[in-house]
GUDODO-822702 format. One line per field, with one value per residue (C-alpha): x, y, z; residue in three letters; residue number from 1. Coordinates in nm, 2 decimals. Last residue first. Layout:
N
u	c(X	...)
v	c(Y	...)
w	c(Z	...)
code	c(Ala	...)
pos	c(NUM	...)
END
This chain:
229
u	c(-1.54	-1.52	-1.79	-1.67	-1.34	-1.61	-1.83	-1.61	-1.47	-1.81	-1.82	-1.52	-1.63	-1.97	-1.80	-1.54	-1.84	-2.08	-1.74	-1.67	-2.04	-2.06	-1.81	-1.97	-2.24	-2.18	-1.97	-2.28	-2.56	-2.35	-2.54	-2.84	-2.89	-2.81	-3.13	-3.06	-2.67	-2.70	-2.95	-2.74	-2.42	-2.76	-2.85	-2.51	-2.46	-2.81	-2.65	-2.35	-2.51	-2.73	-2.48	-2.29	-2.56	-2.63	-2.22	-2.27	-2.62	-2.46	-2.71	-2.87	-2.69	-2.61	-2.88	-3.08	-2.75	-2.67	-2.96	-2.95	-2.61	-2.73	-3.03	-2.77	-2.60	-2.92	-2.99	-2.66	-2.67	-3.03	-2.92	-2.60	-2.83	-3.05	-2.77	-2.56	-2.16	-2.24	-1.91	-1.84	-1.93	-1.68	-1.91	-2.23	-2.07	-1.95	-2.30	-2.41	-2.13	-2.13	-2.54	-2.44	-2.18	-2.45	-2.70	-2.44	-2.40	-2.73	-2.78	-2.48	-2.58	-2.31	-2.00	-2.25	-2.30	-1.91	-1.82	-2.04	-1.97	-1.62	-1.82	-1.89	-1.50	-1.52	-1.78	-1.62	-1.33	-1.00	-0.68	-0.84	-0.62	-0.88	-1.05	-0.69	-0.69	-1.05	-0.98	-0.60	-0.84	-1.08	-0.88	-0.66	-0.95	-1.12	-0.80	-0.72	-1.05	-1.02	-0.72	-0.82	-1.13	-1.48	-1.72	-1.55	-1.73	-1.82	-1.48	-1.41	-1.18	-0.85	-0.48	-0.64	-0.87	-0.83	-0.54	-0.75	-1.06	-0.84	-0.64	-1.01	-1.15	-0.87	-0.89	-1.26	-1.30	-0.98	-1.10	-1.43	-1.23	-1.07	-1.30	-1.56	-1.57	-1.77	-1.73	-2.04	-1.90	-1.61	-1.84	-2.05	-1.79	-1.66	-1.99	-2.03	-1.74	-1.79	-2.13	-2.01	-1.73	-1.96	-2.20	-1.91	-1.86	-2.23	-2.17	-1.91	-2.06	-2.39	-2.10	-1.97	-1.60	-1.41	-1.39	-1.35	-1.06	-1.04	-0.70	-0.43	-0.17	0.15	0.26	0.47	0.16	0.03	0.37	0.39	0.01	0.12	0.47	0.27	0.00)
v	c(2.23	1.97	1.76	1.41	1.60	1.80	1.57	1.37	1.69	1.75	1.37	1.44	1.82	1.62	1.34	1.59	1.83	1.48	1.37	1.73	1.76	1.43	1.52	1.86	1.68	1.44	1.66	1.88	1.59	1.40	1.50	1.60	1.24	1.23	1.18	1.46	1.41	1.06	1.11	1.33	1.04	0.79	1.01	1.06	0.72	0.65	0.93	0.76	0.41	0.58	0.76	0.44	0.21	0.50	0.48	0.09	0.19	0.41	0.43	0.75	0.84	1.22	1.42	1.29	1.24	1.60	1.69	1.48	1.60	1.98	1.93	1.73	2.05	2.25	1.99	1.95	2.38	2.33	2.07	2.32	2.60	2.41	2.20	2.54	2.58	2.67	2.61	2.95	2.92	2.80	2.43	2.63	2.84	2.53	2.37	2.67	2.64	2.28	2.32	2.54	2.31	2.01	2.22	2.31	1.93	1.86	2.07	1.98	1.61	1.43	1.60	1.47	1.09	1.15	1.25	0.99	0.66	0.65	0.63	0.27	0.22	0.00	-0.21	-0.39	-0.45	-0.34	-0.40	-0.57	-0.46	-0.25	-0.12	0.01	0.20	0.31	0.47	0.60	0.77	0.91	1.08	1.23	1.36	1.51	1.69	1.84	1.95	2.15	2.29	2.41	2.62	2.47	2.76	2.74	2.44	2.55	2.40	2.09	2.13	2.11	1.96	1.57	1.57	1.47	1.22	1.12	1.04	0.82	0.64	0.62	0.46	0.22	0.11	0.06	-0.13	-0.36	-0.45	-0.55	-0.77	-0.95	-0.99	-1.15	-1.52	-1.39	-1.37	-1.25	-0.96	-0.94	-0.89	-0.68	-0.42	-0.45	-0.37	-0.10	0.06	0.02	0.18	0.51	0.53	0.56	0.81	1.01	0.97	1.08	1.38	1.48	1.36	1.59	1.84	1.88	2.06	2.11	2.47	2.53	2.29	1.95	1.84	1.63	1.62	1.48	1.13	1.13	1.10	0.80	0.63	0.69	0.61	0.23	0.23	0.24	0.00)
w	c(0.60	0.34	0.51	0.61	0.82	0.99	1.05	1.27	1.37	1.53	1.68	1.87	2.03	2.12	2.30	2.48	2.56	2.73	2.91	3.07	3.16	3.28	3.54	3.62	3.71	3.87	4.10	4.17	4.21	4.51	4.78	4.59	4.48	4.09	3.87	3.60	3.59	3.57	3.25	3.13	3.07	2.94	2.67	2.55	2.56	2.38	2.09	2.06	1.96	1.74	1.52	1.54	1.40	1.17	1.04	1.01	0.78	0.59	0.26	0.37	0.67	0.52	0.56	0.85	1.06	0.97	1.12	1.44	1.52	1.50	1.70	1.96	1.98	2.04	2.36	2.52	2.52	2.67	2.91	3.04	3.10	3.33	3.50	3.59	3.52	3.18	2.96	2.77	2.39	2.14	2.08	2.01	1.73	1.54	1.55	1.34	1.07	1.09	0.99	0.71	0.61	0.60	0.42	0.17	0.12	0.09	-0.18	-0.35	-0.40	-0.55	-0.33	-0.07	-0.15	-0.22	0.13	0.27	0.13	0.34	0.67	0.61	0.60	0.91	0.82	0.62	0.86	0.83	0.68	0.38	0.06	-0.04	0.26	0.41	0.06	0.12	0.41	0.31	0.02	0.24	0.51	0.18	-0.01	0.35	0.41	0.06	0.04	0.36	0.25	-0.09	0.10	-0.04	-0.11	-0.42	-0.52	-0.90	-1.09	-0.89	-0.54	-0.50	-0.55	-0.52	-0.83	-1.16	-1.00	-0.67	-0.89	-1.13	-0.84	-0.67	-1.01	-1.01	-0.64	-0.65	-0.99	-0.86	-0.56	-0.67	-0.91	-0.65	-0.44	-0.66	-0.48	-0.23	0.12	0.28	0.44	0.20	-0.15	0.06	0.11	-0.17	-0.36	-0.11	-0.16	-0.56	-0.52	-0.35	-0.59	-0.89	-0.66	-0.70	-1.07	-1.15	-0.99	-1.18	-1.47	-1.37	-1.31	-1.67	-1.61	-1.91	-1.96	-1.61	-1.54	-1.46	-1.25	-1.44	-1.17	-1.26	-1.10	-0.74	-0.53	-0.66	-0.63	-0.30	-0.26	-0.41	-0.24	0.07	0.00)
code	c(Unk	Unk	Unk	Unk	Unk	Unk	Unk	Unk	Unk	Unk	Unk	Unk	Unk	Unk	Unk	Unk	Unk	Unk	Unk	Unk	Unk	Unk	Unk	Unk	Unk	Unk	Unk	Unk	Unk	Unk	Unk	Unk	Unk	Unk	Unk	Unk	Unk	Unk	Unk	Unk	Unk	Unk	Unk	Unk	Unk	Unk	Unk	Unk	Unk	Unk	Unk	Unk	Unk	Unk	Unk	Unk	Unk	Unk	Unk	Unk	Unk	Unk	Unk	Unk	Unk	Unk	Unk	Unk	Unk	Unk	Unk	Unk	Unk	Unk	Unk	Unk	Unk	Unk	Unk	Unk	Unk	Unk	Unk	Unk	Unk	Unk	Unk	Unk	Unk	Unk	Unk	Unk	Unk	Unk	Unk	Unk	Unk	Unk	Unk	Unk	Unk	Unk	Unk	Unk	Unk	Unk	Unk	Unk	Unk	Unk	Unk	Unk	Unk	Unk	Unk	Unk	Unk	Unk	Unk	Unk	Unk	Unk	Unk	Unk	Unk	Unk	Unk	Unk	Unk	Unk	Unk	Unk	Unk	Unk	Unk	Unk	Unk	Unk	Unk	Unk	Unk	Unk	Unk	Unk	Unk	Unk	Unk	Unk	Unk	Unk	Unk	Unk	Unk	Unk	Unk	Unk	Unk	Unk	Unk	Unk	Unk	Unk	Unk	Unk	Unk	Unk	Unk	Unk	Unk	Unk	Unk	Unk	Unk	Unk	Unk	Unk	Unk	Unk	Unk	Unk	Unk	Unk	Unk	Unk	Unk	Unk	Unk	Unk	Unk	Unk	Unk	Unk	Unk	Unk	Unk	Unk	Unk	Unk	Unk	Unk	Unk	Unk	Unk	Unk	Unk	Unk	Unk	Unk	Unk	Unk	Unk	Unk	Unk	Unk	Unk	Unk	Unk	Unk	Unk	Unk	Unk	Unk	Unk	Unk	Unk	Unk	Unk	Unk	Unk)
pos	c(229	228	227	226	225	224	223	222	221	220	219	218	217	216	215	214	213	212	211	210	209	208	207	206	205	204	203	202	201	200	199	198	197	196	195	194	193	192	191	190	189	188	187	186	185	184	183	182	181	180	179	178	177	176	175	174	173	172	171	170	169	168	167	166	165	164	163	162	161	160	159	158	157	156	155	154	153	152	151	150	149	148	147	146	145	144	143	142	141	140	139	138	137	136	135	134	133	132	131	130	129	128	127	126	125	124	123	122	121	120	119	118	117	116	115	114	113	112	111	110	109	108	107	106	105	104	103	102	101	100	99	98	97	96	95	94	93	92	91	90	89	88	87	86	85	84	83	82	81	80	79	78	77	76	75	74	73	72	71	70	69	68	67	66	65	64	63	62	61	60	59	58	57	56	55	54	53	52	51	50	49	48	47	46	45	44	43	42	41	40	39	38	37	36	35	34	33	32	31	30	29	28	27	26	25	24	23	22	21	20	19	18	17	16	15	14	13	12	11	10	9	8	7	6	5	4	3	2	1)
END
């Protein structure tokens, strides 16, 4: 794997320009490497004997996608800063390279899909940023040292989770197992906070405070990293 991406990065880059950008094949291209994830995926999960060339449709249209595409984004995504590109493109790639030669589980690179399910639908994926944007505000204010104020700042940030959970986990059914796992935890860390003896109610919760942030600080870079922004 390493001397593939070494060698990956050492050819010239052949990115799209204006003239010759069609978005709708764009677009079409993404959900391309959406399916071939999954195909893989599936193809390991039940053990088929297609491996092989599942492997090879998803690694050579990535090494395409990464050539046309790795120094920024397409033609008509300015809102989407070079760097930020740069990051997502890489995450993803070393994901679906571990994918490929079967250093993690299946289920592992569910997460993968996402990014282009989004660079597909535009929309959405404007709604996501503007959603980061929002839930990026909540997570710089001051910490509330009162249970009241506190749930209500648990409460919008979780409004911002579930939202971008409802646009993205279409076809991510690992990633909504996760979603869902994180958000009972979440749930349940409060839910000591709100029933905690009098005695004991004030270091509860300002522990479960610190855990809740921490969790919620995590799963917004999460996003982040998926999102472009």
């Amino acid at each position: 794997m390493t001397v593939l991406l070494q060698f990956v990065f050492s050819m010239p880059v052949h990115s799209c320009d204006v003239d010759s950008f069609v978005y709708e094949e764009f677009g079409q291209r993404c959900l391309r490497l959406s399916g071939f994830i999954k195909e893989l995926q599936t193809s390991y999960r039940f053990n088929l004997p297609d491996q092989d060339k599942h492997r090879r449709q998803l690694l050579n249209e990535w090494t395409d996608f990464f050539l046309d595409h790795r120094e920024g984004p397409p033609p008509g995504m300015s809102q989407i800063a070079t760097e930020s590109w740069k990051q997502t493109i890489v995450l993803t790639g070393q994901q679906i390279g571990r994918l490929t030669y079967k250093q993690i589980e299946p289920q592992e690179a569910d997460w993968t899909t996402i990014p282009f399910f989004l660079l597909s639908q535009p929309q959405k994926l404007e709604q996501v940023r503007q959603t980061l944007a929002s839930w990026s505000e909540l997570l710089e204010m001051p910490v509330n040292d009162s249970i009241a104020s506190e749930g209500a700042w648990i409460g919008s940030n979780m409004y911002n989770f579930a939202r971008i959970s409802n646009l993205t986990l279409v076809s991510a059914e690992n990633e909504k197992e996760r979603v869902l796992k994180l958000v009972r935890e979440i749930n349940s860390d409060w839910g000591h906070v709100v029933n905690a003896p009098s005695d004991t109610a004030d270091t509860i919760f300002r522990f479960s405070r610190d855990e809740i942030r921490s969790k919620l600080k995590k799963e917004f870079e999460h996003w982040r990293k998926l999102s472009f922004w």
